[in-house]
LUMRO-664209 format. One record per residue (C-alpha): residue number from 1; x, z, y. Coordinates in Angstrom, 3 decimals, always signed. Layout:
! residues N
 num        x        z        y
 NUM        X        Z        Y
...
This chain:
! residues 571
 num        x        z        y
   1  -29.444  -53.115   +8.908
   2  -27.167  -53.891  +11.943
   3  -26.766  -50.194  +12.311
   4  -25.899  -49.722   +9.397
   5  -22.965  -52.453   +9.212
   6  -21.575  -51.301  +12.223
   7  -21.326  -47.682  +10.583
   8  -19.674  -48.560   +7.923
   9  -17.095  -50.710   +9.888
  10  -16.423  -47.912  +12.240
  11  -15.796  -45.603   +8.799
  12  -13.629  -47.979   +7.925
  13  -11.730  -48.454  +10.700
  14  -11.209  -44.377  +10.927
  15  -10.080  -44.041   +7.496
  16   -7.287  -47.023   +8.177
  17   -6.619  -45.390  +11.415
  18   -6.178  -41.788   +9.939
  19   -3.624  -43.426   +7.390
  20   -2.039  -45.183   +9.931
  21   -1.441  -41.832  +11.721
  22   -0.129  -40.224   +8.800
  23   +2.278  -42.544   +7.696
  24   +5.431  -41.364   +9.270
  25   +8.718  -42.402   +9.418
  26  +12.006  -40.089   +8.576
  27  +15.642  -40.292   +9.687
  28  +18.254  -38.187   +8.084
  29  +21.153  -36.924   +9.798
  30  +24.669  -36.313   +8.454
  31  +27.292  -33.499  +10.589
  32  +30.221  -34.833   +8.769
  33  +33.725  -33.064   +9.535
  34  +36.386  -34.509   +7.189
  35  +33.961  -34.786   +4.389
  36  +35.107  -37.831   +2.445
  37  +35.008  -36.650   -0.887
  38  +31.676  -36.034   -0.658
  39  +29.466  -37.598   +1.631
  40  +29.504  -41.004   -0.428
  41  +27.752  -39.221   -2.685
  42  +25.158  -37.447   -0.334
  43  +24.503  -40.671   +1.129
  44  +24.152  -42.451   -2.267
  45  +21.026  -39.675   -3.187
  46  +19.313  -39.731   +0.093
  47  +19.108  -43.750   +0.223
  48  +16.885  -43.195   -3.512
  49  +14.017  -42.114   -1.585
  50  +10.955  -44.351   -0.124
  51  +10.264  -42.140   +2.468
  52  +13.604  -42.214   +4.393
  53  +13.918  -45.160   +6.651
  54  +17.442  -44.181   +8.023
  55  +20.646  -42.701   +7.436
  56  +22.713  -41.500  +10.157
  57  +26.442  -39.964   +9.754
  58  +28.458  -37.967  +12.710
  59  +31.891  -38.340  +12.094
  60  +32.550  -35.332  +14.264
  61  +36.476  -36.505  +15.287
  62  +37.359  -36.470  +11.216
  63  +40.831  -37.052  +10.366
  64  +40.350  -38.268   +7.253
  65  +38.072  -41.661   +5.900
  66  +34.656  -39.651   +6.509
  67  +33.425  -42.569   +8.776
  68  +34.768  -45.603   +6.489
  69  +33.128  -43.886   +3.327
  70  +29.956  -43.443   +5.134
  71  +29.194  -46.577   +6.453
  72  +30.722  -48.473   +3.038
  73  +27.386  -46.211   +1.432
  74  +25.239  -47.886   +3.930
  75  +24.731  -45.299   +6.666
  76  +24.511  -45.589  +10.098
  77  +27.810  -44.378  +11.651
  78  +28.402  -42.461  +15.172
  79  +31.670  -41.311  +16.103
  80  +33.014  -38.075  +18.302
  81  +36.341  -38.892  +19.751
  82  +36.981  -34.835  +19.495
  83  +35.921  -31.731  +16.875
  84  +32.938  -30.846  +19.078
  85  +30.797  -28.596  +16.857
  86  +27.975  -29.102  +13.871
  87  +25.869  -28.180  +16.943
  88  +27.108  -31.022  +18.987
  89  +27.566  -33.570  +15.743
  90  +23.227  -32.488  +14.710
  91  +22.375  -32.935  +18.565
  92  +24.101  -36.486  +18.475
  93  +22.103  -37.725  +15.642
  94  +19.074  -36.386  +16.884
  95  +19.040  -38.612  +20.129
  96  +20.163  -41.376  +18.385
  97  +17.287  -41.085  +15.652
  98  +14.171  -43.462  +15.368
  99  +12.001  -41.560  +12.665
 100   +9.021  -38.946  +14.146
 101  +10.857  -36.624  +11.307
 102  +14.098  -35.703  +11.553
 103  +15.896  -33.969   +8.399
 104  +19.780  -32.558   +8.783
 105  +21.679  -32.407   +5.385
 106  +24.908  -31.072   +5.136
 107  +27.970  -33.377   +4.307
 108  +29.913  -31.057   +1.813
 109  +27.277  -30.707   -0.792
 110  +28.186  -31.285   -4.319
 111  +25.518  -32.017   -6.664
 112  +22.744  -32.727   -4.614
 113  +19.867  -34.490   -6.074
 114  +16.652  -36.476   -4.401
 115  +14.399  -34.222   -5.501
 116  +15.969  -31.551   -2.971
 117  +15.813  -33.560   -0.349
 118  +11.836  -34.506   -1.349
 119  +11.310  -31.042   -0.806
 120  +12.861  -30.539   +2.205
 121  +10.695  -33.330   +3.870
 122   +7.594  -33.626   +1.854
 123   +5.741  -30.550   +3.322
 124   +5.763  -31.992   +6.760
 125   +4.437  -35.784   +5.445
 126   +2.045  -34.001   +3.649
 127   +1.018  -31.986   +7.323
 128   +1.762  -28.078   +5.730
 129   +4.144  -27.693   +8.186
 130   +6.265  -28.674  +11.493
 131   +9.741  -27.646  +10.593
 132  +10.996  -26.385   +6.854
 133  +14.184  -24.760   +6.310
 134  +15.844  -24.377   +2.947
 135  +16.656  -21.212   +0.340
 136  +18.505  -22.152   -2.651
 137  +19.883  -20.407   -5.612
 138  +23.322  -19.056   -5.053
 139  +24.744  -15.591   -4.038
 140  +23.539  -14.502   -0.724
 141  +26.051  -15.989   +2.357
 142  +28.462  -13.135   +3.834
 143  +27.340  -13.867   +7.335
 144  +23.882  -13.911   +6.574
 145  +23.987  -10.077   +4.995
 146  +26.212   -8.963   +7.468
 147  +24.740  -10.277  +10.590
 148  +22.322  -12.730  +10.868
 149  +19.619  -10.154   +8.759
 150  +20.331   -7.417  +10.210
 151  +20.360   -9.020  +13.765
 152  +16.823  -10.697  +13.118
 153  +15.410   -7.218  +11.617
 154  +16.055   -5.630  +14.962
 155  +14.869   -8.290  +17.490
 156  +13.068  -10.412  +15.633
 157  +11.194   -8.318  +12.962
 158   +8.410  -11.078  +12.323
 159  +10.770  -13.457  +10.958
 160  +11.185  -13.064   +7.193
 161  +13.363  -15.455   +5.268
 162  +15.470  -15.009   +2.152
 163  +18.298  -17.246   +3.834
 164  +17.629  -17.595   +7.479
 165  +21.085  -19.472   +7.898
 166  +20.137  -22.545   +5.342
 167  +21.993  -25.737   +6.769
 168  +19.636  -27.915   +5.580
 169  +16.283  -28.342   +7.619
 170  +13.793  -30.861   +8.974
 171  +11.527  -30.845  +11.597
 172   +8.972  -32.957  +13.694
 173  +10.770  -34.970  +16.351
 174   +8.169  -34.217  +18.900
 175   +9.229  -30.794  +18.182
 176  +13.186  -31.216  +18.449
 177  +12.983  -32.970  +21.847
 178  +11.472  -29.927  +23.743
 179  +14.284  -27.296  +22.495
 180  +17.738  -26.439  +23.256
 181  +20.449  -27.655  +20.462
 182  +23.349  -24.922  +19.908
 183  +26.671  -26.940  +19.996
 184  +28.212  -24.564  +16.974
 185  +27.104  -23.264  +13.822
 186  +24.154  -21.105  +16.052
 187  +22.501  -24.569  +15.461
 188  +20.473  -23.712  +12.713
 189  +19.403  -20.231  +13.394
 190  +18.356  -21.666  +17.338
 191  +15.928  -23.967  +15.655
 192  +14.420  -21.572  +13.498
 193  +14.072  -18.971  +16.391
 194  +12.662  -21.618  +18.897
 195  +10.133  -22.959  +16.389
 196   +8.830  -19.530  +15.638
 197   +8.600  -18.113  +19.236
 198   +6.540  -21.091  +20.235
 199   +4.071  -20.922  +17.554
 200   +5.565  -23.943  +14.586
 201   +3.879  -23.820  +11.187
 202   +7.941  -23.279   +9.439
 203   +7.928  -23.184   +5.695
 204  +10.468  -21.847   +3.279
 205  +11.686  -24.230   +0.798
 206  +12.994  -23.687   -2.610
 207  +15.368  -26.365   -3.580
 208  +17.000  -24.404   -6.218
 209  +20.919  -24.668   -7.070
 210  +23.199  -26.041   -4.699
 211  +27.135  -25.875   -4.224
 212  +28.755  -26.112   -1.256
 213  +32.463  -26.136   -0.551
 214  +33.490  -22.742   +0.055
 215  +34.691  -21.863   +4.182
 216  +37.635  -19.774   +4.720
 217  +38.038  -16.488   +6.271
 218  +38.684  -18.283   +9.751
 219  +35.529  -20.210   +9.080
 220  +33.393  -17.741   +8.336
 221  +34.533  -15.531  +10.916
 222  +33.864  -18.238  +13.567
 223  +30.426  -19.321  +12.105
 224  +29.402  -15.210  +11.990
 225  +30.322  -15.035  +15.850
 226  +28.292  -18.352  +16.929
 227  +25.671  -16.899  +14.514
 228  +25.530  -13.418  +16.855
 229  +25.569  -14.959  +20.012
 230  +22.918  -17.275  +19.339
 231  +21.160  -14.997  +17.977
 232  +21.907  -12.382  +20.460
 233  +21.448  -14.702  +23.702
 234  +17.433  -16.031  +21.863
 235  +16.632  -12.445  +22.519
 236  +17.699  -12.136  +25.602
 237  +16.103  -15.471  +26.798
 238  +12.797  -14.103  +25.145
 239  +12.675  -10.349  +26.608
 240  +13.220   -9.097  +22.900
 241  +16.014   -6.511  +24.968
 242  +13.534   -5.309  +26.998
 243  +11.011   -5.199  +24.357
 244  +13.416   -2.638  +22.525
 245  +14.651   -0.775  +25.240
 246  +11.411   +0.506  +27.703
 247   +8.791   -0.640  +25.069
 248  +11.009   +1.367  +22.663
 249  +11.074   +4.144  +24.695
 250   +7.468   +4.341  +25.557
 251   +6.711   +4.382  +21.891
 252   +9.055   +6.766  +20.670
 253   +7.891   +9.334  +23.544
 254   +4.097   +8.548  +22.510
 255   +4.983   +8.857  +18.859
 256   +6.395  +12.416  +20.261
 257   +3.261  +13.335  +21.918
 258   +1.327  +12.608  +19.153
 259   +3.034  +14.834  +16.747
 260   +3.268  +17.655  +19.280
 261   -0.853  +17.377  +19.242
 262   -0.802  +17.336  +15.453
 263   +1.387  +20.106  +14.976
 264   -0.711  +21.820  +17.618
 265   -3.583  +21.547  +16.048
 266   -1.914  +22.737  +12.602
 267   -0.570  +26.377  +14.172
 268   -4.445  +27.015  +15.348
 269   -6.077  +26.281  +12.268
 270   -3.606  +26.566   +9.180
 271   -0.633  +28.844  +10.544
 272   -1.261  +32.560  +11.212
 273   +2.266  +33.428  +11.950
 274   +2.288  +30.813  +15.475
 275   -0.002  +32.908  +17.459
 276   -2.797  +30.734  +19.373
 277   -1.567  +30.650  +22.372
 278   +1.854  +29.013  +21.020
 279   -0.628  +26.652  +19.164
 280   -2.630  +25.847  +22.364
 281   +0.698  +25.077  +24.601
 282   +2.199  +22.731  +21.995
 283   -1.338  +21.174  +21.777
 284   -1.570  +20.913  +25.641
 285   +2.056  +19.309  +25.844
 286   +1.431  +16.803  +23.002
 287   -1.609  +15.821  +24.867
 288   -0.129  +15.248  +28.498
 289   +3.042  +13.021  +26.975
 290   +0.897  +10.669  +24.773
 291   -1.293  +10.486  +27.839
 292   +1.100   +9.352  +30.199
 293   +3.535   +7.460  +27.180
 294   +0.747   +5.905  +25.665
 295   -0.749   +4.492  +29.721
 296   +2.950   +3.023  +29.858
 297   +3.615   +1.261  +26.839
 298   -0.192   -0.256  +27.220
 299   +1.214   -1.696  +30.412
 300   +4.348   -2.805  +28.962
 301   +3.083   -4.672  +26.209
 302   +0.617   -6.398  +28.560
 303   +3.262   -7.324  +30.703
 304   +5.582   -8.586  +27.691
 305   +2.709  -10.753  +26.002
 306   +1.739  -12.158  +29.590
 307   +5.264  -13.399  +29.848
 308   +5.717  -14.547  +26.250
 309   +5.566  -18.133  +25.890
 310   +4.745  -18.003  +22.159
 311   +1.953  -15.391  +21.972
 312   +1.898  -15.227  +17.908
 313   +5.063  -14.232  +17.435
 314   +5.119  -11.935  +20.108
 315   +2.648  -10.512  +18.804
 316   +3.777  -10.356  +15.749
 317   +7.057   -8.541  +16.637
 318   +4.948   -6.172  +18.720
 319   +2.744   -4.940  +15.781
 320   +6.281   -4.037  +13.968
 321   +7.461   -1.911  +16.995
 322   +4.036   -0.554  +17.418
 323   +3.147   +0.246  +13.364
 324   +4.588   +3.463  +13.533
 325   +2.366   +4.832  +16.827
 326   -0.230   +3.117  +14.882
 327   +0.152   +5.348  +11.750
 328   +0.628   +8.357  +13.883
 329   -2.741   +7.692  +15.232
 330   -4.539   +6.873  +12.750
 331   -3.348  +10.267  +11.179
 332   -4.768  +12.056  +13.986
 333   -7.448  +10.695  +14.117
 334   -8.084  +12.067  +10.477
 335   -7.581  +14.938  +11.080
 336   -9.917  +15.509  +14.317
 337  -12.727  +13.500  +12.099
 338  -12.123  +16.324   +9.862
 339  -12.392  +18.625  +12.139
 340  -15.562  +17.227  +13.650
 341  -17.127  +17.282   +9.788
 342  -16.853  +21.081   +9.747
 343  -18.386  +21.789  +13.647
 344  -21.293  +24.563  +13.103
 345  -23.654  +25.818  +15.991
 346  -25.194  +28.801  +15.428
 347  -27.345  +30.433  +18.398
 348  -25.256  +28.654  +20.739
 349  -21.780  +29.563  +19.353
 350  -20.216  +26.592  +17.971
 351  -17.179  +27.255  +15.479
 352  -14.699  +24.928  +13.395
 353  -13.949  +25.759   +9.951
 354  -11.962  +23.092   +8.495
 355  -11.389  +23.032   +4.841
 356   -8.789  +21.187   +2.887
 357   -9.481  +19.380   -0.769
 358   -7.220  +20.605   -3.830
 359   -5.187  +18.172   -5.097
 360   -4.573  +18.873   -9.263
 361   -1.060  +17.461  -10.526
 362   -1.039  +19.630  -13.772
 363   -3.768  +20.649  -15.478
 364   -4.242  +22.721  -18.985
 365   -4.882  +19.181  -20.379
 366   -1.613  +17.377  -19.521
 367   -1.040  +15.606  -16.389
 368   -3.719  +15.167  -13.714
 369   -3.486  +13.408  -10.578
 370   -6.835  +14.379   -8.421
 371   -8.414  +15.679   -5.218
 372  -11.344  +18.157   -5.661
 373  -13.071  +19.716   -2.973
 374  -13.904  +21.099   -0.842
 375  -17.658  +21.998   -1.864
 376  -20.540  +22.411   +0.891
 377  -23.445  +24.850   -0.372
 378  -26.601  +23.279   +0.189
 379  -30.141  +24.531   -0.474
 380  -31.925  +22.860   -4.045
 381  -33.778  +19.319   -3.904
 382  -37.477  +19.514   -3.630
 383  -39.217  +21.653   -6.683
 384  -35.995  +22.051   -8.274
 385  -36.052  +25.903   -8.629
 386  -33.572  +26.388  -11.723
 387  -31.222  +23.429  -11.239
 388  -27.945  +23.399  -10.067
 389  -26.451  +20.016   -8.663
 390  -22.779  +20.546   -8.988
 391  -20.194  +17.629   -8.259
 392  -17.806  +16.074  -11.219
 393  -14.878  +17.899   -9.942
 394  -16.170  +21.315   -9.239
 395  -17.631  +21.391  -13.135
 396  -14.119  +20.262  -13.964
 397  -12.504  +23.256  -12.052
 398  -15.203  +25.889  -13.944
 399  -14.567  +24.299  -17.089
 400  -18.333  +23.381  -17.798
 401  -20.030  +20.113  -18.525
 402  -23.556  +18.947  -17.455
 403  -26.082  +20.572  -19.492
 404  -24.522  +23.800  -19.315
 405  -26.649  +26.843  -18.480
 406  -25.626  +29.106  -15.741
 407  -27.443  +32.992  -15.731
 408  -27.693  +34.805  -12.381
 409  -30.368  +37.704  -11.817
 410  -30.808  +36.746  -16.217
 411  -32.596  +33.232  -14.702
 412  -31.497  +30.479  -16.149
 413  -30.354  +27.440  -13.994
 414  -29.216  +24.222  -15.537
 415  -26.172  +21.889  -14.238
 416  -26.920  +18.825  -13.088
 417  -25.274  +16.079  -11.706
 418  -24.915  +15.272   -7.688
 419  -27.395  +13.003   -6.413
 420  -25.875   +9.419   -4.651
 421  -23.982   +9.923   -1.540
 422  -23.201  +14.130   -1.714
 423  -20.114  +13.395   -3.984
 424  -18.972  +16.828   -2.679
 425  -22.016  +18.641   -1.852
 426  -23.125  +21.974   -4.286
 427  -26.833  +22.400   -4.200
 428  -28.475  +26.048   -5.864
 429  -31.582  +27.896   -5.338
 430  -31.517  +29.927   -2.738
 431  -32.273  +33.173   -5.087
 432  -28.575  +32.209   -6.681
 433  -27.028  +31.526   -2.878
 434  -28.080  +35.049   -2.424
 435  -26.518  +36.784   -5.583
 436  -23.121  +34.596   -4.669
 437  -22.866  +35.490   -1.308
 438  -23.115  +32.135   -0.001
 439  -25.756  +30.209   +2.448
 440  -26.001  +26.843   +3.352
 441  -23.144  +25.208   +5.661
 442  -21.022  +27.290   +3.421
 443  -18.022  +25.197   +2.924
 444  -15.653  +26.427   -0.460
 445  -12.763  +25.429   -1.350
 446  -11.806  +24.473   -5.128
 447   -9.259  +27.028   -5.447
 448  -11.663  +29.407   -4.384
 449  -14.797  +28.384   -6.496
 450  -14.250  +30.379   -9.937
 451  -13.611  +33.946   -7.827
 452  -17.193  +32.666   -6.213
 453  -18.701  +32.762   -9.635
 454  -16.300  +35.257  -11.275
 455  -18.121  +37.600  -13.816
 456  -21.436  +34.796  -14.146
 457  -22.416  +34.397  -17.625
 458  -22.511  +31.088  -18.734
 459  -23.997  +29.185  -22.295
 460  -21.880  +25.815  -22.765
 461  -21.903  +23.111  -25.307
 462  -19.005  +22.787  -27.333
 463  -17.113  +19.643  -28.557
 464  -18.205  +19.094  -32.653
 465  -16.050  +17.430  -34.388
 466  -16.161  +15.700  -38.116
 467  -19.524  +14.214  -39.733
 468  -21.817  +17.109  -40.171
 469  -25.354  +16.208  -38.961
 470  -27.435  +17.789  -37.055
 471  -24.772  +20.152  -35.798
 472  -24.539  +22.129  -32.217
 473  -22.804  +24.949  -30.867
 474  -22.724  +26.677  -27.800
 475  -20.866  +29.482  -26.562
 476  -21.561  +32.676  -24.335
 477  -18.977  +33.367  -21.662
 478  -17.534  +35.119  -18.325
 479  -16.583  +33.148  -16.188
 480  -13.392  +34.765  -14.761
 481  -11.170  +34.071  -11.566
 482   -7.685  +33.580  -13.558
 483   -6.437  +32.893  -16.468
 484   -5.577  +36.116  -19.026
 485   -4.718  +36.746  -22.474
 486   -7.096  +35.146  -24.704
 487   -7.151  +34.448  -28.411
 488   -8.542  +30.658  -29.955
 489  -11.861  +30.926  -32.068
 490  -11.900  +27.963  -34.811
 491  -15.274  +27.236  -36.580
 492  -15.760  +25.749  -40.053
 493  -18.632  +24.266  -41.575
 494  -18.480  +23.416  -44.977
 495  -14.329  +24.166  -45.160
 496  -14.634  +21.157  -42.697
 497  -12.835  +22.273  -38.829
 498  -15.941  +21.270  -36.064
 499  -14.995  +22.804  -32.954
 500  -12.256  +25.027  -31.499
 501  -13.064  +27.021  -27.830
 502  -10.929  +30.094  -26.364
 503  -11.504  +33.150  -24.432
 504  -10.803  +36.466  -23.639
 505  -11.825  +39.533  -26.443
 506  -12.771  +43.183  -25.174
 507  -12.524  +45.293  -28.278
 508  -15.790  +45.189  -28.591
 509  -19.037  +43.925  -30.987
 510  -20.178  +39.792  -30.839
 511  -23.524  +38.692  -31.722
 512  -23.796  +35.078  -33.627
 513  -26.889  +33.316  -33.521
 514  -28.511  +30.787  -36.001
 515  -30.738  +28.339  -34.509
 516  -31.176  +31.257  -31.229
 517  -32.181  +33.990  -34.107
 518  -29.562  +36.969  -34.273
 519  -27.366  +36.474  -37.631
 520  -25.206  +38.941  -37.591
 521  -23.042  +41.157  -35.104
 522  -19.381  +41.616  -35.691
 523  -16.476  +43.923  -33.935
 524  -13.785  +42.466  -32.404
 525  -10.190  +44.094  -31.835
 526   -8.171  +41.826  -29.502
 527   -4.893  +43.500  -30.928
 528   -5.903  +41.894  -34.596
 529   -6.299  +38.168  -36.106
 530   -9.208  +38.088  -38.037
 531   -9.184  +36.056  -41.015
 532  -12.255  +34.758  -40.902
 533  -16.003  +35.522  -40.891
 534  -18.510  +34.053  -43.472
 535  -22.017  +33.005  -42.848
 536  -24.319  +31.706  -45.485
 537  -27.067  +29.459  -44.443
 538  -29.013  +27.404  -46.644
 539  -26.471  +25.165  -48.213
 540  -23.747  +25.389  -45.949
 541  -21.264  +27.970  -45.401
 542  -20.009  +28.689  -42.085
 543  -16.868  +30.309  -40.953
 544  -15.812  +32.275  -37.701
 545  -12.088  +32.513  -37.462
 546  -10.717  +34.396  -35.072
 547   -6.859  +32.738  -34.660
 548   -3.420  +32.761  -32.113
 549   -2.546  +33.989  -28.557
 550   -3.709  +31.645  -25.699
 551   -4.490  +31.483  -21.932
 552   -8.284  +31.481  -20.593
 553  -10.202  +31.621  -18.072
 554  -12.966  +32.437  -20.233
 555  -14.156  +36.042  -21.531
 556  -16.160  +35.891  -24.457
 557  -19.399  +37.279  -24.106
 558  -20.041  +41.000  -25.411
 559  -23.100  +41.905  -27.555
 560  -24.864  +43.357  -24.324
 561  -24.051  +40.384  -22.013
 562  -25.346  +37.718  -24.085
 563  -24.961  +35.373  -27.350
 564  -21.044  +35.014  -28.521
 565  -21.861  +32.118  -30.635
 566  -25.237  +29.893  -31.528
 567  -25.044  +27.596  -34.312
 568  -27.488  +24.950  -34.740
 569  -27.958  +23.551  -38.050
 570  -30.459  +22.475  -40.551
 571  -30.379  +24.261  -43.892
């Protein structure tokens, strides 16, 4: 039991300890510069909140009642003899400051409210964060569009703020006391740029609308220049110069070198009119300057980070500079994994035939976006002597759905789906591999898989449409390598439409089944509409119509090459 009591007062005690450690005190500081039309009221919405325990003003040498105003509200008043800077006004609050968080408000704002400041503060009581920094709801700040962004984008590329130059800001003390405090308007931006090389949790807060009064052309001029310099002399303090300069260099020669290997690698196996010799130099080349570029800039960047005091956002900055080398790579890299998929060795002769996937934007059905192919021929799974395992896209390129019969040598394979995993492989019989001209290894291309099985006669299923029951039809055709002059073949069951196919007509006769018995055979003349051929069977009457000019790839099949049309239907 003893234990036990002397647990629980130990719990206790933590849990009173942790709160004491979390309860921290605050101290906001004012720059004020002739301000006394509105820092009365700044002062009056700060002192509504609990969590501030002091209020300090800077009169920084003010002309007008600034300091009277400020300390009538209650605040804590220090006085500059002289106009030293909001720098120099921030700095002098700062060491004269008791709280362990220190937030700097601006003097001039108009219509401030205490839930701003909450915000501005709350996120570091709350432990989210060492240092916020304000974006508010007003038209983006000349000198931030015009030079603090574009500055930061270059040296500092990790930093991403809506309104890195945001006046208002608070930060841990502990923090503050270890960096250096720009005496001009660079004060703000220094912070920021300190805090992130050496590693602060900063958070951007929303405090929505906020007026300030507007600077002058003088002003803003002078607050753009202390803006560049600060900005300017940060990246020279932390080797962001050098970073851009040799590091630069290094990776704009690698990125070089790279390329050069690609484009190498492109005239050997995709450009016959770059002879292979001009391929192999340019392959060579690439491959000695992203050697030797690629050995530099490793050393570089070790150097750089072994110097940087604030590894994160070194690091950070160096994953920008290096992203595109990184791209280039990886694209290379691709491409030699492609390569590598297509290595054959054959009685000790090894050869590279790498083959490219077709990528559909326009189809005959209306707009396609897909990559099909390229196919490798593979012999049939086990017992599987009149199957066909064809992948999605290669039935979708020869127009056939699963099901479908396929005759070669008058044998009769079936198409079947691809097993798991071979998304891309074509498996046959090795009887049809013959008759195409293909073997295994075989690698084709989707643009060339319909002149592989041009002039195959194929039975497929056709789409039925309405409500009659019991109802199939499928159609004998050529397959053919391109698309020709075809005519559309409409079929009627009961003066109700059920399914439309097209093809190509040889003036020639067309043999219609019933249920796979011959019904009828009928002569075609491709240069005539026909207006309609009538079949009776049972109770339903069946039409044929032979309609308009289209494009197929289909030829219809001829009385001697097979059945034109087999209906299925109960009487």
């Amino acid at each position: 039991m003893s234990w036990f009591i002397l647990l629980f007062v130990l719990l206790v005690a933590s849990i009173k300890n942790r709160g004491s450690e979390t309860k921290m005190t605050v101290s906001v500081v004012i720059p004020a510069y002739n301000e006394s039309k509105t820092i009365e009221k700044v002062i009056n919405v700060i002192n509504t909140l609990d969590c501030v325990n002091e209020i300090i003003v800077v009169d920084d040498g003010s002309s007008d009642e600034t300091a009277n105003v400020a300390q009538s509200a209650g605040a804590t008043v220090i006085l500059h003899s002289r106009n030293k800077g909001k720098g120099a006004a921030i700095k002098t609050g700062f060491e004269n400051s008791n709280g362990d968080i220190v937030a700097f408000i601006d003097a001039d704002l108009k219509n401030l409210t205490s839930r701003q400041v909450e915000k501005i503060i709350r996120p570091i009581l709350d432990g989210k964060a060492d240092i916020t920094k304000t974006k508010f709801k007003r038209k983006a700040g000349r000198v931030t569009e015009l030079t603090a962004k574009p500055l930061l984008n270059f040296f500092f590329p990790e930093l991403k703020y809506d309104q890195p130059l945001s006046g208002q800001f608070a930060a841990k003390k502990s923090f503050l006391s270890k960096i250096k405090f720009e005496e001009d308007y660079g004060v703000d931006i220094g912070i920021v740029l300190d805090a992130d090389v050496r590693g602060m949790r900063i958070k951007e807060v929303d405090i929505g609308q906020i007026e300030h009064v507007h600077s002058s052309i003088e002003g803003l001029n002078k607050m753009a220049n202390e803006v560049v310099r600060t900005i300017v002399d940060r990246a020279m303090e932390y080797g962001r110069f050098s970073m851009m300069d040799d590091l630069g260099k290094n990776i704009r020669m690698s990125i070089l070198g790279l390329s050069l290997i690609t484009l190498g690698l492109f005239s050997i196996f995709f450009v016959n009119k770059i002879p292979m010799d001009i391929g192999l130099i340019i392959l060579v080349a690439g491959l000695i300057i992203a050697i030797y570029y690629v050995i530099l800039l490793i050393k570089r960047t070790a150097n750089i980070l072994s110097k940087s005091s604030g590894r994160l956002p070194t690091l950070k900055s160096l994953f920008y500079m290096h992203f595109p080398i990184i791209v280039s790579g990886l694209i290379l890299l691709t491409m030699i994994s492609t390569f590598v998929g297509y290595i054959t060795i054959d009685d000790g002769t090894i050869s590279i035939q790498p083959a490219s996937g077709n990528l559909v934007l326009i189809g005959p059905n209306g707009l396609q976006l897909e990559s099909r192919g390229p196919y490798t021929v593979d012999s049939a799974l086990e017992n599987e002597y009149t199957i066909f395992r064809v992948p999605y896209s290669a039935m979708k390129t020869l127009g056939l759905n699963y099901g479908d019969s396929i005759y070669i040598f008058d044998k009769k394979y079936t198409a079947r789906p691809t097993i798991q995993g071979e998304d891309n492989i074509l498996r046959m019989p090795k009887d049809a591999r013959t008759y195409l001209g293909v073997d295994t290894r075989t690698v084709i291309l989707d643009s060339n898989l319909r002149n592989i099985f041009n002039n195959i006669y194929i039975e497929k299923a056709l789409q039925i449409q309405g409500n009659i029951s019991n109802l199939s039809i499928n159609e004998g055709a050529i397959i053919k390598s391109a698309y020709q002059s075809g005519r559309i073949v409409n079929i009627y069951v009961d003066n109700q439409k059920v399914a439309a196919t097209s093809g190509v007509f040889k003036n020639g006769t067309y043999s219609i089944y019933i249920n796979n018995m011959k019904d009828r055979t009928i002569y075609v003349n491709n240069n005539d509409a026909k207006d309609g051929t009538y079949i009776y069977w049972g109770n339903h009457t069946i039409k044929i119509e032979i309609g308009g000019q289209t494009n197929s790839d289909f030829e219809f099949a001829t009385s001697d090459r097979g059945k034109f049309l087999n209906i299925y239907l109960s009487k």
